[in-house]
Each structure stands twice: as C-alpha cells, then as structure tokens.
N, C-alpha and C positions, 0 to 999 in steps of 0.2 A: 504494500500500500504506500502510496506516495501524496505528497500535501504542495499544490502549487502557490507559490507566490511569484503575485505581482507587481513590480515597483514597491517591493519592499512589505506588501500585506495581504494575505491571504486572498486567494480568489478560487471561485469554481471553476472546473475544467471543462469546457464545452467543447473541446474538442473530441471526436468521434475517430480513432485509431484506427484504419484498416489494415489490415492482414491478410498477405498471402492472396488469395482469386477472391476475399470478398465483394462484394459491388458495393458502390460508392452510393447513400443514399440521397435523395436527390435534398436542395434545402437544407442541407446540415455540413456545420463545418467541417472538413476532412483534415487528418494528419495524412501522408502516405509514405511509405520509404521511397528513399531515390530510386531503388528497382522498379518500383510499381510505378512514380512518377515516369522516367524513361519510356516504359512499356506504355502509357498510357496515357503521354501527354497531351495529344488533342484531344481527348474527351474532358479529362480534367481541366483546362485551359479552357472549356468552350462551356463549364456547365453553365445554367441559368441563375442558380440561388445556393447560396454557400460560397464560405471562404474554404481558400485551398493552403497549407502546410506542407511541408516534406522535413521529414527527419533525415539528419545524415548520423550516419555512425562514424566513426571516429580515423576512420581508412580512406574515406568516401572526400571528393575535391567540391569547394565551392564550384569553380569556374564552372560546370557544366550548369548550370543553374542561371548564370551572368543574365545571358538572355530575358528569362522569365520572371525575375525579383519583382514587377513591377505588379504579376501576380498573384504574389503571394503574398500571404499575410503572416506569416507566420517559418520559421527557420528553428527545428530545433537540433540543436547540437548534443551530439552523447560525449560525457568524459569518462568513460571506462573505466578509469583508475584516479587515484589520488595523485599519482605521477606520469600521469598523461594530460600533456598540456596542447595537444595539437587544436581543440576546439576553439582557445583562446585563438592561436593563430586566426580559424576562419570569422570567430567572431569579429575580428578586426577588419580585415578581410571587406564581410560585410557591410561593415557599416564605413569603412573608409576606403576605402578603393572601390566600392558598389554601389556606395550611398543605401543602402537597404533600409528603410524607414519603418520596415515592420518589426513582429515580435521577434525578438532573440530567445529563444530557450535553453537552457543549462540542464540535462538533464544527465541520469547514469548516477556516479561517487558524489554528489554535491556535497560537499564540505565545510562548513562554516568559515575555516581558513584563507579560504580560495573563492567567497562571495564576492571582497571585495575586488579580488582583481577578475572573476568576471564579469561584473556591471563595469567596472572600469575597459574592458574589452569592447563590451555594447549588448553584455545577455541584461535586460531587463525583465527577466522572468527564470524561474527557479523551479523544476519540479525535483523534490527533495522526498528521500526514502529515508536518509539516515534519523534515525529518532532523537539523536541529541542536537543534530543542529535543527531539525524542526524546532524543537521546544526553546534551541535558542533565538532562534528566527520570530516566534512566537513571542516569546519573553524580553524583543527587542533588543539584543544584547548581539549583534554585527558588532565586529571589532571596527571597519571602516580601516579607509588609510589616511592617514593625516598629512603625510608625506609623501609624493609621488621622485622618483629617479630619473623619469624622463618624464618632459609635456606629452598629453596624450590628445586628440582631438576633443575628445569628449569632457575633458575638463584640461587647461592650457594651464591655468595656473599661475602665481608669481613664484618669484626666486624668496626661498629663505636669508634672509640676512648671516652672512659671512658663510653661507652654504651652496654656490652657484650651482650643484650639481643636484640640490634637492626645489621640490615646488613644492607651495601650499596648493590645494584645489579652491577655486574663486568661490 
C-alpha cells in the first residue's frame, strides 16, 4: 500500500494503472508503461476524455517521449533503490531541457532523505510505500535543504556570505 502526496500534502490517487493487454477505459485518467505507450500510441494520443500518464522504470530514456510531453499530464519516475539516482537525472531532464509543465512523480524506494532533492529535481508529487517517511511526510517533518551547491533552475538562489560555492533558495 502506498500514500500519494502532492506539493507536499496528501492527495487521492485518481489515477487508473493499466497493465499488460488491459483496455484503456474511456473518461478516466490512465497511467501506462512506456511499452504499452509505444504499442499504443495513437489511440492513446487521440482519446476523447481522460488524461494520459506513462510510467518509466528506471532503465527506460526520456527522449523517446520528447515528442509527446505536450500530452501528457503526468510522468512518473521509478527509483528502484535508495542508490539509484538515475530518475533524478530524467526528472531534470524534464523539466529543463523539455520544459514538461506536468506532474512529476517519484515513485519505487521514496525516502524521506532524498525528498528534498527530488522536488529540487522537479518531482512535485510522491507516491510513498515506506511507513516511516509517510508518517514523516504526514507529521511535517521534510528535512528540506537550506543550502543548495549548485543554482538549480527551479530555485536560483543567492550566494551565502563568504561561501560563493553555496546558495540560499529565494
């Protein structure tokens, strides 16, 4: 069981996950993996009603996607592991080299460690399995970063005083 947050506070998941040869119901928002996107792009791209998703696993390239961002509503990223950082990479990806204006998702190891740096990446959305960072999620207690090492787009920053290599966030 997993608990989504959004921009930092609980929300319900209306997203509808398909799997494998299920059909896509008509009206309802869809997740779909890149395979089933691939196999299936012009239906998907042409429905009437509903937002469209695609999950990438963690193997899986933006670029093929470039195209279509305009799309979608929705990008969810899997981090497999507590030391796999490759999602951060596409999240950046996304939203600075793509401009992708939609939802980012962090889903897989979510970690309360690694929240802040991925909203600082551009995931604005969290679906969390682990039970302690939920209940710290819950209980407001994000460490946050106070200090960033490099400007990032998403928040530029000033320079700390007699620290030119660190930034405050604006």
């Amino acid at each position: 069981m997993s608990t989504l947050f959004v921009n930092g506070a609980l929300a319900e998941d209306r997203w509808v996950s398909i799997e494998g040869d299920q059909p896509v119901p008509e009206g309802e928002d869809v997740l779909v993996s890149m395979p089933y996107f691939e196999q299936n792009r012009h239906a998907l791209l042409t429905r009437n009603a509903g937002r469209l998703g695609v999950y990438l696993e963690a193997g899986e390239q933006v670029m093929p996607l470039a195209d279509d961002l305009d799309h979608l509503a929705l990008i969810s990223l899997d981090f497999p592991s507590f030391a796999d950082g490759r999602a951060f990479s596409k999240a950046r990806l996304l939203r600075d080299k793509y401009g992708f204006e939609g939802q980012i998702r962090a889903t897989g190891d979510v970690r309360i460690d690694q929240i802040s740096h991925m909203r600082r990446s551009g995931c604005d959305a969290l679906q969390v399995s682990h039970q302690p960072t939920i209940d710290a999620l819950i209980d407001v207690k994000d460490p946050g970063l106070e200090l960033y090492y490099q400007p990032a787009a998403v928040s530029e920053g000033s320079a700390v005083t007699g620290k030119s290599w660190a930034r405050r966030a604006l």
